[in-house]
C-alpha positions, 0 to 999 in steps of 0.5 A: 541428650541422646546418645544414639540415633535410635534414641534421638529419634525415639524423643521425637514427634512421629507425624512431624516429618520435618523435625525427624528428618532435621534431628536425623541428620541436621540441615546446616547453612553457613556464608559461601566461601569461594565462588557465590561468597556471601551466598547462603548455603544449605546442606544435609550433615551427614555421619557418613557411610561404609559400602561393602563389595564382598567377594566368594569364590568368585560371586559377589553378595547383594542384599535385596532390600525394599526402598520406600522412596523408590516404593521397590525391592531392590539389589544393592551391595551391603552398606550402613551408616558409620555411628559416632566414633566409629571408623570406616573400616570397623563400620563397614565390617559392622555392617557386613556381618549384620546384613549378611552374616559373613565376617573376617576375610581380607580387607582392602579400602577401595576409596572414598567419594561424596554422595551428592556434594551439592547439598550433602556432606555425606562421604561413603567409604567404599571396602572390598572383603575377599573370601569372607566367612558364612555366618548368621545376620544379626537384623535390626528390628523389623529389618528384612533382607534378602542374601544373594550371589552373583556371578559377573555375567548375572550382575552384568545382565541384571544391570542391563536389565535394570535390577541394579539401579542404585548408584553406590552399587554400581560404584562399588562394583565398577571400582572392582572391575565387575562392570561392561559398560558397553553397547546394550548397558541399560541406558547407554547409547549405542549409536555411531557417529 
């Protein structure tokens, strides 16, 4: 048996979308419990992940990262799957220092929150890294990514103009205060009654 993602994946037929997908993470179902009892349910078993928020001297990091659902680059805050047996926090730490480099600092646990509770099981583990370290990324093979900071006003302004479109991202930096939400916000409605 595989011990790893890695190599699960690795014993697995590449044309075949359906069993890599099913062997990443398992599609599970099971008799609804509650409301719609007797009901079958399917979902996606997810090991979870951590999400990093990490502030310098008053900027925040980003990765700029290409997205093949979406066929773009985008903006996002450093995150990764938490691997089996690992905690959140050691994780999100993991993380932090292979996307961008930067490590230690102080550490605070922000929340935790379901994705998409409507057929996933995944639960992201938000973290906020005050006053990291620089140092080296440490990138998966053939993993290209992009370090930037941001003031406040540069991540406002890149919100209202669409380079931040990803939800955790932006669920991240609300949690911390860094988000105006107000008339102009990228989709926002700014009518009166």
């Amino acid at each position: 048996m595989a011990e790893t993602r890695e190599e699960e994946m690795a014993q697995l037929d590449p044309k075949n979308e359906v069993e890599r997908r099913v062997a990443y993470m398992p599609i599970r179902n099971n008799q609804a419990s509650g409301p719609g009892a007797g009901r079958w349910r399917e979902w996606l078993a997810h090991p979870g992940s951590a999400v990093v928020v990490a502030r310098k001297e008053g900027r925040v990091c980003l990765i700029r990262q290409w997205r093949a659902a979406i066929s773009q680059q985008i903006l996002e805050l450093p995150a990764g799957l938490i691997d089996r047996g690992e905690e959140p926090l050691a994780a999100a730490k993991r993380e932090l220092r292979e996307e961008t480099g930067l490590s230690g600092g102080r550490w605070h646990s922000l929340l935790s929150s379901y994705t998409t509770p409507g057929y996933s099981d995944e639960l992201q583990h938000f973290f906020l890294s005050d006053e990291p370290a620089l140092g080296s990324q440490d990138l998966d093979s053939g993993e290209e990514l992009e370090v930037e900071w941001f003031t406040v006003e540069e991540i406002n302004e890149l919100l209202r103009d669409g380079a931040i479109c990803d939800g955790k991202t932006i669920q991240g930096l609300a949690m911390i205060g860094c988000l105006d939400f107000g008339p102009g916000a990228r989709g926002g409605d700014s009518r009166s009654d």
